[in-house]
KESESE-413587 format. One line per 2 residues: their letters; for each residue y, x, z of N, C-alpha, C, CB. Coordinates in pm, 1 decimal. Each point is the difference from the previous one (the first is absolute). Glycine has a CB too. Example, Ala and Ser with C-alpha at 12.3 -4.5 7.8 and 13.67 -1.06 7.14 Angstrom:
as = -569.0:1319.0:780.0:119.0:-89.0:0.0:120.0:90.0:0.0:-117.3:-189.2:124.6 ~ 222.3:154.2:-196.6:119.0:82.0:6.0:109.0:-77.0:73.0:-62.8:118.4:-214.5
% end
This chain:
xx = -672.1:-901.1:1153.8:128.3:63.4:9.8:49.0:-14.8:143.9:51.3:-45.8:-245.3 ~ 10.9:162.8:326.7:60.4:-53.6:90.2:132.4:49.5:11.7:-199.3:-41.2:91.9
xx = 284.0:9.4:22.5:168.9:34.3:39.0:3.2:66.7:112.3:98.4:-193.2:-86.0 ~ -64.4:278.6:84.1:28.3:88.9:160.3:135.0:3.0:23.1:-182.8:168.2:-13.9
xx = 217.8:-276.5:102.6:162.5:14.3:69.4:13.1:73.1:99.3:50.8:-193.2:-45.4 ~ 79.6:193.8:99.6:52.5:61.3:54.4:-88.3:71.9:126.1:188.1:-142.6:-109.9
xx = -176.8:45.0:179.7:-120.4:-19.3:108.8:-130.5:62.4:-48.1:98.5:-223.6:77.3 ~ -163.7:278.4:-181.4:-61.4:15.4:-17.2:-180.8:-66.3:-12.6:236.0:124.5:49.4
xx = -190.3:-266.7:-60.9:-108.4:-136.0:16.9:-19.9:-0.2:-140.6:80.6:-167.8:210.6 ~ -242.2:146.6:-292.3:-49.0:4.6:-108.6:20.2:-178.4:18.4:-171.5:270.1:-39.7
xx = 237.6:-295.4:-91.2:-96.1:-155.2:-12.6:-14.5:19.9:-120.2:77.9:-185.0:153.7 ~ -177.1:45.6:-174.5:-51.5:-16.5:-147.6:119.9:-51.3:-60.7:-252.3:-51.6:36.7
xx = 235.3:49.5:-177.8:88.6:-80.0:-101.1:-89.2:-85.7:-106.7:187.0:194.3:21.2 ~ -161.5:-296.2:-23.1:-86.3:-34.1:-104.9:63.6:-92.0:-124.1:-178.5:21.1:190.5
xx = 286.1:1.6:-169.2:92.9:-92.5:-142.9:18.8:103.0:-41.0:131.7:-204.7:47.9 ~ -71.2:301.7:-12.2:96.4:101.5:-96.9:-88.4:72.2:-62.6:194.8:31.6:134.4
xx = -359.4:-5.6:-113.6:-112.3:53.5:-101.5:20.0:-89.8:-145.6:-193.2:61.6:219.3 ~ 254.0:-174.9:-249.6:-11.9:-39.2:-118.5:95.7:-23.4:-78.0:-152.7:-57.8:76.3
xx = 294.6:141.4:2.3:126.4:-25.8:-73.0:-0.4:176.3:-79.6:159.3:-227.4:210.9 ~ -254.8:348.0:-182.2:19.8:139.1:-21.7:-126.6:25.4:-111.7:119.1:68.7:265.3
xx = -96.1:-6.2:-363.6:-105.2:8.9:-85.5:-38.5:145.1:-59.5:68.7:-235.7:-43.9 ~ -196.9:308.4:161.5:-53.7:119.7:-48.7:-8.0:65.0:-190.8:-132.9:-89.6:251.5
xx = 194.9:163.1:-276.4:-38.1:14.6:-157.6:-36.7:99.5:-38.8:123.0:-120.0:-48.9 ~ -258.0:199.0:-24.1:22.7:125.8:-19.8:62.1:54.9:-142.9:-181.3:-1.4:170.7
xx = 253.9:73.3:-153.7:15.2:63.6:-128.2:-11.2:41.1:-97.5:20.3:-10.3:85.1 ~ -27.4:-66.4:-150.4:-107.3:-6.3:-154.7:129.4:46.3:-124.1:-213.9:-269.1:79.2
xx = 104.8:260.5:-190.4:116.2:-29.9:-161.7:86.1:-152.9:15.9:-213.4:126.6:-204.9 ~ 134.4:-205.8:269.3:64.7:-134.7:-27.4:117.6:-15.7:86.1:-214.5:-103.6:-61.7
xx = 218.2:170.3:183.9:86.8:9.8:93.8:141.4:63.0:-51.0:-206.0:11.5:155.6 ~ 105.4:107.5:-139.0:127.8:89.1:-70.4:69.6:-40.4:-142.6:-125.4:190.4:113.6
xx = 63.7:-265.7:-170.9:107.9:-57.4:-114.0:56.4:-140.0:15.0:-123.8:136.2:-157.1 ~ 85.9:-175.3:294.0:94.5:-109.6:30.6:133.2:69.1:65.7:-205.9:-181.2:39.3
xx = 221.6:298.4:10.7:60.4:70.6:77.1:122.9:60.4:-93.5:-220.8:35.1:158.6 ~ 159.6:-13.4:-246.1:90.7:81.2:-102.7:0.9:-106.3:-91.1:-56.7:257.6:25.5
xx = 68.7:-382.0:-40.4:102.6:-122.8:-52.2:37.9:-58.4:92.6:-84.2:-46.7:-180.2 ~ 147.0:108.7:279.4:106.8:-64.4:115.8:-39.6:-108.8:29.3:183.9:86.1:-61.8
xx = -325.0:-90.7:127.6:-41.2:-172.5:58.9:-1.8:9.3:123.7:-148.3:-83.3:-161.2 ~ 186.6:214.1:270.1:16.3:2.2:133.8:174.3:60.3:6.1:-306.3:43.7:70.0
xx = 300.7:-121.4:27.4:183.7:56.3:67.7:-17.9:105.5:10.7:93.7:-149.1:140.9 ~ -155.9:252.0:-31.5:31.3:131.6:-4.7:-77.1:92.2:-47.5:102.5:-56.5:146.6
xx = -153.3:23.7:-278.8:-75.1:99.3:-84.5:-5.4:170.7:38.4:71.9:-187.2:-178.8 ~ 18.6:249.7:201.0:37.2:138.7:52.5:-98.8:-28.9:125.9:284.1:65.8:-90.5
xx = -286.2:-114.8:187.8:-90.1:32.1:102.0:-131.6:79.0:13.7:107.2:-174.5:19.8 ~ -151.9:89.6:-180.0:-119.3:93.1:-6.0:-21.9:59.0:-108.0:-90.6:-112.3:133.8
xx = 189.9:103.6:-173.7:17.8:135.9:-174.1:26.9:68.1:54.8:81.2:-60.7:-197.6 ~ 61.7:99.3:262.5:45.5:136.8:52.1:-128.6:88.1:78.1:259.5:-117.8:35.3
xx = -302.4:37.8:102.7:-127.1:56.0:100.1:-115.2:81.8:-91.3:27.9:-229.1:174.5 ~ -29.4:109.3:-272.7:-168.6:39.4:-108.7:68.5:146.7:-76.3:-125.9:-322.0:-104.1
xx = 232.5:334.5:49.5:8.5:95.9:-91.1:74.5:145.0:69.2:5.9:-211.8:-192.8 ~ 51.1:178.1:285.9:22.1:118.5:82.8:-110.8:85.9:20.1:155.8:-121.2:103.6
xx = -273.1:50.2:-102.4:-140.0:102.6:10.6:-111.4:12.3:-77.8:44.8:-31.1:182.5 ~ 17.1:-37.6:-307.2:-145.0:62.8:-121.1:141.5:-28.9:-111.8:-361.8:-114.0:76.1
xx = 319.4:165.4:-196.5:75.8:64.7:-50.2:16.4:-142.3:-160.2:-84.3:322.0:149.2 ~ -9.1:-449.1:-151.1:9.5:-89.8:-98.4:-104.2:-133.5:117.4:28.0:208.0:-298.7
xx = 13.9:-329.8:259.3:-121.8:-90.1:22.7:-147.3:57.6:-50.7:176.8:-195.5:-27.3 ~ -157.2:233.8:-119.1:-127.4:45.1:-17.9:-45.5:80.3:47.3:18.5:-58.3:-130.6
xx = 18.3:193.0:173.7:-43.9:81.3:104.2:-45.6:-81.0:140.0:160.9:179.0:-114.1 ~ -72.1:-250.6:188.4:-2.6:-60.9:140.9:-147.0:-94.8:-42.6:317.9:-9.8:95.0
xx = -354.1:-68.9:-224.3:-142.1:-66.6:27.6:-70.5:101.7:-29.6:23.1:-230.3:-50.2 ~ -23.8:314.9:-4.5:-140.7:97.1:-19.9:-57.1:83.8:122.1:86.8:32.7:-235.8
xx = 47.8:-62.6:347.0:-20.2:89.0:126.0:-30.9:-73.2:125.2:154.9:155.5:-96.7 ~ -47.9:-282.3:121.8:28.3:-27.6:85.9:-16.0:-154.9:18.7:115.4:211.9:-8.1
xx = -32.5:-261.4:143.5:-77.3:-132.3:-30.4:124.1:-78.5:95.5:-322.8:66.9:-33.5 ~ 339.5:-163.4:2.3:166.9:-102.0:84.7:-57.6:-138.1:37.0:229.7:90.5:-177.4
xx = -138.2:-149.1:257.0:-5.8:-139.1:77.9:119.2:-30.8:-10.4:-164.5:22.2:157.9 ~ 242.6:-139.3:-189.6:193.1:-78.6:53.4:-75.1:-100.4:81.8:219.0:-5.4:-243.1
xx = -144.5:-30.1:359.1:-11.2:-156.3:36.2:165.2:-59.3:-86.1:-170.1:31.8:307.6 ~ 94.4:-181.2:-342.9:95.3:-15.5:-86.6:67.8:-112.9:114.2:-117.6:67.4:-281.6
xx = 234.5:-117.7:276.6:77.2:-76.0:81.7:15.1:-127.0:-95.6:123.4:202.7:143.2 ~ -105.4:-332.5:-181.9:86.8:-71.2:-152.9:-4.7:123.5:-109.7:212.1:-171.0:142.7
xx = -115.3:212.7:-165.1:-32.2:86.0:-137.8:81.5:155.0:65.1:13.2:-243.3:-248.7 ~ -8.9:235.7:344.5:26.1:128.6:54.1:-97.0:55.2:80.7:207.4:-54.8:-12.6
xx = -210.9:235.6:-28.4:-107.4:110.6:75.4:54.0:21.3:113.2:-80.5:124.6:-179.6 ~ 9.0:-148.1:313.1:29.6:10.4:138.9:-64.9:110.6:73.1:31.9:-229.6:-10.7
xx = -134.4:290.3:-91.5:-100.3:89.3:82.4:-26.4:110.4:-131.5:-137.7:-208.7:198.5 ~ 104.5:347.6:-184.1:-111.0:68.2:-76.3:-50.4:90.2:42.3:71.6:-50.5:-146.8
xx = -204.7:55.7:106.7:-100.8:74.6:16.7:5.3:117.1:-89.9:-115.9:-190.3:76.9 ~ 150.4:295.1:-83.2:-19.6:93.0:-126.0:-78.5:125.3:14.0:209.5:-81.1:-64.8
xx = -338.2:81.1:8.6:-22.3:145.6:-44.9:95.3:119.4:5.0:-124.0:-125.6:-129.7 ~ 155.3:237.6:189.1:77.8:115.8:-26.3:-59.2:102.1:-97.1:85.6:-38.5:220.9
xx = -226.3:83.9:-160.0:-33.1:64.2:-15.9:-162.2:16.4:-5.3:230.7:25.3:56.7 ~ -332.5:28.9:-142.9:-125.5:-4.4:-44.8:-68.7:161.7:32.0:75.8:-210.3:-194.9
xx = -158.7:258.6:255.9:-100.6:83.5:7.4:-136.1:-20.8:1.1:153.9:74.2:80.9 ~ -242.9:-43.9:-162.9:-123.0:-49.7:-22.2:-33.2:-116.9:70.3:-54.2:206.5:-46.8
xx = 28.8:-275.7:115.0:9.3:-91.9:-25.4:47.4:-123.0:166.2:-175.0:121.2:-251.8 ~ 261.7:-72.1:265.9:100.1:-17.9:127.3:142.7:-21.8:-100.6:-136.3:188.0:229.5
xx = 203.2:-275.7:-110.9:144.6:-54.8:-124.8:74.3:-43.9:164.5:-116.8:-156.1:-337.5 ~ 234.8:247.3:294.1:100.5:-11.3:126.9:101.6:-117.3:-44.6:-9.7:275.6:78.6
xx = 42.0:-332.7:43.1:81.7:-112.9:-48.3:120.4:-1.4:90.5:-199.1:-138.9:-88.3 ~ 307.2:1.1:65.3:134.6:13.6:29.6:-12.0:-177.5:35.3:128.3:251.4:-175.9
xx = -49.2:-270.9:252.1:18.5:-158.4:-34.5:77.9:-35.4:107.5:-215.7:-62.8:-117.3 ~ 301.1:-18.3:51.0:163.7:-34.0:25.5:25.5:-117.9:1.2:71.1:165.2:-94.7
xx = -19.3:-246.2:160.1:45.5:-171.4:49.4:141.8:-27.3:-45.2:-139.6:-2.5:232.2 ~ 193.8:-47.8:-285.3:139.8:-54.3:83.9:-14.1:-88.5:88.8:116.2:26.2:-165.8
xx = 4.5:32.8:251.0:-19.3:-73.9:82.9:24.2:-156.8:32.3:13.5:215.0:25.4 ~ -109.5:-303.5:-3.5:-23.7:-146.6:35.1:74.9:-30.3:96.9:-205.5:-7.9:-61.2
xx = 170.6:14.6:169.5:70.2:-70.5:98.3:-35.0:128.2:97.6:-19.8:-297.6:-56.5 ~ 184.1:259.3:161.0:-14.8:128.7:135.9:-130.9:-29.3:62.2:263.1:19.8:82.1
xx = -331.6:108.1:-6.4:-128.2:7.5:23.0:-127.1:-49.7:-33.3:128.2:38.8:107.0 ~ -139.8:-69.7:-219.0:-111.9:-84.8:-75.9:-89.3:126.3:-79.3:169.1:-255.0:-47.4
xx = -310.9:245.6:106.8:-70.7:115.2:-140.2:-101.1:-111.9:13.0:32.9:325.7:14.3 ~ -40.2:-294.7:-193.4:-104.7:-79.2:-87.4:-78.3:71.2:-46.5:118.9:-143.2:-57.7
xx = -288.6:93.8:75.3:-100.2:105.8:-15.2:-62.7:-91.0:-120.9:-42.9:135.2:269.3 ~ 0.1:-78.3:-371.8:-117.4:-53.6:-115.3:-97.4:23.1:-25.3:106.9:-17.8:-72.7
xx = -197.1:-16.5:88.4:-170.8:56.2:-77.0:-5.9:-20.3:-123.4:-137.4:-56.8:168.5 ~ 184.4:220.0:-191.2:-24.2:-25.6:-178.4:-174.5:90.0:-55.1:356.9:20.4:-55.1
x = -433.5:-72.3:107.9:-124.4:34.7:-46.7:-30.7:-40.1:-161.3:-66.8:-27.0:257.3
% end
């Protein structure tokens, strides 16, 4: 992971990789989501359903990432959109701290 300030100087980070937790979007997710176990649940309900038309539609098509913060979504990755077999995506932060971008390898 790194931080690009102001100045534009990369450094490493190496604590804050284990306070952020990559997740992909599964059934299990999504039904922790929809029994209110994250603070801002809408973050990634609203994003996900603005562009497929049910969850069940969005897994048969598409494919998501949250970085999770404590029990709040700080990041998502979302599928928009599917053509044979290319999938356009969207992905949205709140914002952390002034000039801070956080990068993830979600392989």
């Amino acid at each position: 992971m790194i931080q690009i300030t102001k100045d534009m100087k990369i450094k490493n980070i190496t604590n804050i990789i284990n306070e952020y937790s990559p997740i992909k979007v599964d059934d299990i997710f999504w039904d922790e989501l929809i029994n209110g176990n994250f603070e801002n649940e809408d973050f990634l309900r609203v994003r996900l359903l603005e562009s497929w038309y049910s969850f069940e539609d969005f897994k048969r098509k598409s494919i998501a990432y949250c970085i999770i913060l404590d029990n709040r979504i700080v990041a998502v990755m979302v599928g928009t959109a599917s053509f044979r077999n290319v999938i356009a995506i969207d992905i949205e932060t709140e914002k952390i701290k002034e000039n801070t971008v956080y990068w993830f390898d979600l392989k």
